[in-house]
C-alpha positions in Angstrom: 0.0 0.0 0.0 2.8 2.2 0.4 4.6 2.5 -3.3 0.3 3.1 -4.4 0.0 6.2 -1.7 3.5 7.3 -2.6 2.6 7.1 -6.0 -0.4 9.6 -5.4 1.1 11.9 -3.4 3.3 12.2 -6.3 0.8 13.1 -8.8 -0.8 15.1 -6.3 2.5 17.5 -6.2 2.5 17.3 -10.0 -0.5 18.6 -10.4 -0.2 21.1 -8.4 3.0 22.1 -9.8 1.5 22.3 -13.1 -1.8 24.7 -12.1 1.0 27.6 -10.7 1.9 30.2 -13.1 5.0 30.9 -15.1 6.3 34.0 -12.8 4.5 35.6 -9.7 2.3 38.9 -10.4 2.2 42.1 -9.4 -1.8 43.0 -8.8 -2.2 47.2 -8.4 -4.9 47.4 -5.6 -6.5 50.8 -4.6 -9.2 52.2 -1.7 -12.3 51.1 -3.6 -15.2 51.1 -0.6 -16.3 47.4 0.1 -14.0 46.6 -3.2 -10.7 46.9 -1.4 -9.9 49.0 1.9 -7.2 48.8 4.7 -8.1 47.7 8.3 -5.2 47.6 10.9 -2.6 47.9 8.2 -4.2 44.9 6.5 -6.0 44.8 3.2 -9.9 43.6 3.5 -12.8 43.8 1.0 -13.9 42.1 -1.9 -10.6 42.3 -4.2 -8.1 41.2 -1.7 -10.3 38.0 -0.4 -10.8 37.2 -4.4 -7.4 38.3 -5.2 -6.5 35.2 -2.1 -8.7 32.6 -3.7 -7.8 32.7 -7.2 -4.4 32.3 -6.0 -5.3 29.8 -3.7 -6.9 27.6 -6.3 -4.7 28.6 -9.0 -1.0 27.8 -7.2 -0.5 31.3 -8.7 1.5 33.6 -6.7 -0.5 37.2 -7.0 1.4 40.4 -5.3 -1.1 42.8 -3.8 1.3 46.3 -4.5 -1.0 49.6 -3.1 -1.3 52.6 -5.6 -4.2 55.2 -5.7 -6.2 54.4 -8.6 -5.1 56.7 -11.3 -1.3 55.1 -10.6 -2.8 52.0 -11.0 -4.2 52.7 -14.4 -0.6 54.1 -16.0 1.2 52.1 -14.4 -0.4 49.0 -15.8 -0.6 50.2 -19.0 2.8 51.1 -19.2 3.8 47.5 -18.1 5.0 48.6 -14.8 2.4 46.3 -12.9 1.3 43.1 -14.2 -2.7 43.0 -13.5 -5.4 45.2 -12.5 -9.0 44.5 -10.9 -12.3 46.2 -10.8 -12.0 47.0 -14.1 -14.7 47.9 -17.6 -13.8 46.2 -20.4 -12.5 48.8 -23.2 -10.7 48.3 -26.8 -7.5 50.0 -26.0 -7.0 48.3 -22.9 -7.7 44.6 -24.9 -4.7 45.5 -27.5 -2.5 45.4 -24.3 -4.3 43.0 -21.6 -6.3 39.9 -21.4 -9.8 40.3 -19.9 -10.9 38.2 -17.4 -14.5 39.0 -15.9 -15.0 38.1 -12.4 -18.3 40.5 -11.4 -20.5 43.3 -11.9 -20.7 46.8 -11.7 -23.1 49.9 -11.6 -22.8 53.3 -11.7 -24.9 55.3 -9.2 -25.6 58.6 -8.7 -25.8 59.8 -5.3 -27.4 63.5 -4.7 -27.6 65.3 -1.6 -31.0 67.5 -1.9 -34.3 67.3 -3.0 -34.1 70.6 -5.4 -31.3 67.9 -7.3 -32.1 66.7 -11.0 -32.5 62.9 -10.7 -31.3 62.3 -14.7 -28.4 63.6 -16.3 -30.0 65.0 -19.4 -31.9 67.4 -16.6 -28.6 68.4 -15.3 -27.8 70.1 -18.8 -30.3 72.6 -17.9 -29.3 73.6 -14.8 -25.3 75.2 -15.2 -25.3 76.4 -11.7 -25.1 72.9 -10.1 -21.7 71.0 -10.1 -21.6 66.7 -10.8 -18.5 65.1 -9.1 -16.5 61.7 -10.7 -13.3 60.1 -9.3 -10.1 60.5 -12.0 -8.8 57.1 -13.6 -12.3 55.5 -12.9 -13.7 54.1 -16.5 -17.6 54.2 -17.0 -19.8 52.7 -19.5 -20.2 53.8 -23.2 -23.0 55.8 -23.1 -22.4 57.5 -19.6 -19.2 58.3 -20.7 -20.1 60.4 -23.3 -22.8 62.3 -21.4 -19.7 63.1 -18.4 -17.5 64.2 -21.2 -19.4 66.8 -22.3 -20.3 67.5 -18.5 -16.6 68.3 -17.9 -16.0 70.1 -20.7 -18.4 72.2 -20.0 -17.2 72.8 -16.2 -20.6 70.8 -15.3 -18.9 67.8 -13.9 -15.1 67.6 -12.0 -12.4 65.3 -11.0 -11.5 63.9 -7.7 -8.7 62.1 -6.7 -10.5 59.7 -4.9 -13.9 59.1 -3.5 -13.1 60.2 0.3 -12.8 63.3 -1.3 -15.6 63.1 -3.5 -17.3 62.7 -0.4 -16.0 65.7 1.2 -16.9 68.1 -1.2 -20.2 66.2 -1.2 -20.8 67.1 2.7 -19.4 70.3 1.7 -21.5 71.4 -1.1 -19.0 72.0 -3.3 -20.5 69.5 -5.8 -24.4 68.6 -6.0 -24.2 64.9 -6.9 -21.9 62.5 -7.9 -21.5 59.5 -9.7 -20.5 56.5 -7.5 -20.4 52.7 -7.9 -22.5 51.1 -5.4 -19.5 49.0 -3.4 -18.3 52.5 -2.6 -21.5 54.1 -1.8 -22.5 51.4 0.6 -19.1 51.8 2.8 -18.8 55.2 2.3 -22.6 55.3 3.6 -21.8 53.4 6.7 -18.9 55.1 7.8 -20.9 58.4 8.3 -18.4 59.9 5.1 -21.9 61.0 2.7 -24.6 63.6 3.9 -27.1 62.4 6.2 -29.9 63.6 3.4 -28.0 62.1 0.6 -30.1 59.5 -1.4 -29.3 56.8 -4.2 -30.7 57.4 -7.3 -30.9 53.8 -9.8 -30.0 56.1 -13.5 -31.5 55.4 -16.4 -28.3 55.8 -18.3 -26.1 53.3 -16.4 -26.1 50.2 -17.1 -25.1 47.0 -15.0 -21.4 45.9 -16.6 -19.1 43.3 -16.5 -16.2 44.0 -14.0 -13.3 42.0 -14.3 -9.4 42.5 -14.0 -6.8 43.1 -17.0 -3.8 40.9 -17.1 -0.9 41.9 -19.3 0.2 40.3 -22.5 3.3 41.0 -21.8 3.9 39.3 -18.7 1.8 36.2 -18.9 1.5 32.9 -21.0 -1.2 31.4 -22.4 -1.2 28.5 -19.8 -1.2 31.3 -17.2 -4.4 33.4 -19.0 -5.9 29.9 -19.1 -5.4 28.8 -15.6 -6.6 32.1 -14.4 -9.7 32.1 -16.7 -10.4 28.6 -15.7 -10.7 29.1 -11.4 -12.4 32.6 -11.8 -15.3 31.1 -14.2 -15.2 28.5 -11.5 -15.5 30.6 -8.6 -18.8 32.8 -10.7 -20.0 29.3 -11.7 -20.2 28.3 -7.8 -22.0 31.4 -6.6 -18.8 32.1 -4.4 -18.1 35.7 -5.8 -21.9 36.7 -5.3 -22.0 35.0 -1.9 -18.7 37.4 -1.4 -20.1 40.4 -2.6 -23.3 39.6 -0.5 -21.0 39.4 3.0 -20.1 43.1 2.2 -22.6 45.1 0.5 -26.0 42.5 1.3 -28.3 40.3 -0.2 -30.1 42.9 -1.8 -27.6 44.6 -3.2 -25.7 41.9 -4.6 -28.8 40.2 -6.5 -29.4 43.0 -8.1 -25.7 43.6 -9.3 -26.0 39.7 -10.2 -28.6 39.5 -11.6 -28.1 38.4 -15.1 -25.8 35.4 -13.7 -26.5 32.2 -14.0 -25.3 29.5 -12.0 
């Protein structure tokens, strides 16, 4: 019995061996609400626990390296780090990166008065009232071009991240502003929005895949593959909407999940 359970053990170590990828990566991770946050100088959230699993089922060895968002963004595309989450799929970034989708995402806009338009075409009519966005943070087709003319047009302006977006919310120094809902939520709970500030479900967003970019560059086919592999896996399962659910509830993550099938 023992050369049979040697034997297995063996295999066991050779398969294992095989699933781990070609090099270790370097993942950019940001402050993203309930996405990714620091706790006791330790990185919690959705992206970090994911981030943990894949590699755990993968044998892949994935970096977590801290940058605020818009580093992330140029430093991946200039090759500096290997992958980046919580990400839209665009063109450009496909000529570069692989895209591998692991979620869902929706853009919400969060105003803090009554007298607030609740659409963005209204907000066209009304030049005296300001519409905040976080810089480096991509958003879907068609609300992209509606925020580009926004901040041409000094209607809409940049943050560097959304702790400040929410301060100049509290403050008044913007009227809205356009927030995913995993930031919303924390930022919510954490006292950081205006006690009167209420979510409004736009017409104009739309619920999109989220998924992270991994570079051409720095990975192999087997390694795309093996990573493509456990994250359909781990959507298949249930076990990223059972993870989104832990942070942001139920409700919340059945609607973001809602085209998923399992």
């Amino acid at each position: 019995m023992k050369r049979p359970a040697a034997a297995l053990l063996l295999a066991l170590a050779s398969a294992a061996a095989s699933a781990a990828c070609s090099r270790e990566f370097s993942v950019g991770i940001s402050e993203l609400g309930y996405g990714a946050y620091q706790q006791g100088g330790q990185w919690q959230g959705i992206v970090p626990q994911l981030i943990a699993e894949l590699s755990r089922r993968s044998g892949c060895q994935l970096k977590l390296t801290a940058r605020p968002r818009a580093r992330v963004v140029q430093e991946f595309e200039q090759g500096q780090l290997d992958m980046m989450t919580s990400s839209l799929q665009v063109p450009e970034r496909d000529r570069i990166a692989y895209f591998l989708p692991y979620s869902f995402t929706e853009i919400d806009l969060i105003v803090a008065g009554d007298a607030v338009p609740r659409t963005l075409d209204d907000w066209r009519l009304r030049p005296d009232l300001k519409l905040g966005m976080v810089r480096g943070i991509r958003l879907s087709h068609r609300l992209n071009g509606i925020v580009e003319g926004m901040l041409a047009s000094r209607q809409a302006e940049l943050s560097p991240d959304y702790e400040n977006l929410a301060s100049k919310l509290a403050a008044g120094r913007v009227q809205a502003a356009l927030i995913p809902s995993v930031i919303h939520i924390k930022l919510r709970r954490d006292g950081q929005l205006p006690a009167q500030a209420v979510m409004v479900d736009l017409a104009e967003a739309t619920t999109d895949p989220l998924g992270l970019y991994l570079n051409r560059s720095a990975a192999t086919a087997d390694d795309v593959r093996q990573l493509r592999q456990q994250l359909d896996a781990m959507r298949r399962e249930g076990w990223v909407q059972v993870l989104y659910a832990r942070y942001v509830g139920e409700a919340e993550a059945k609607r973001l999940f809602r085209t998923e099938a399992h």
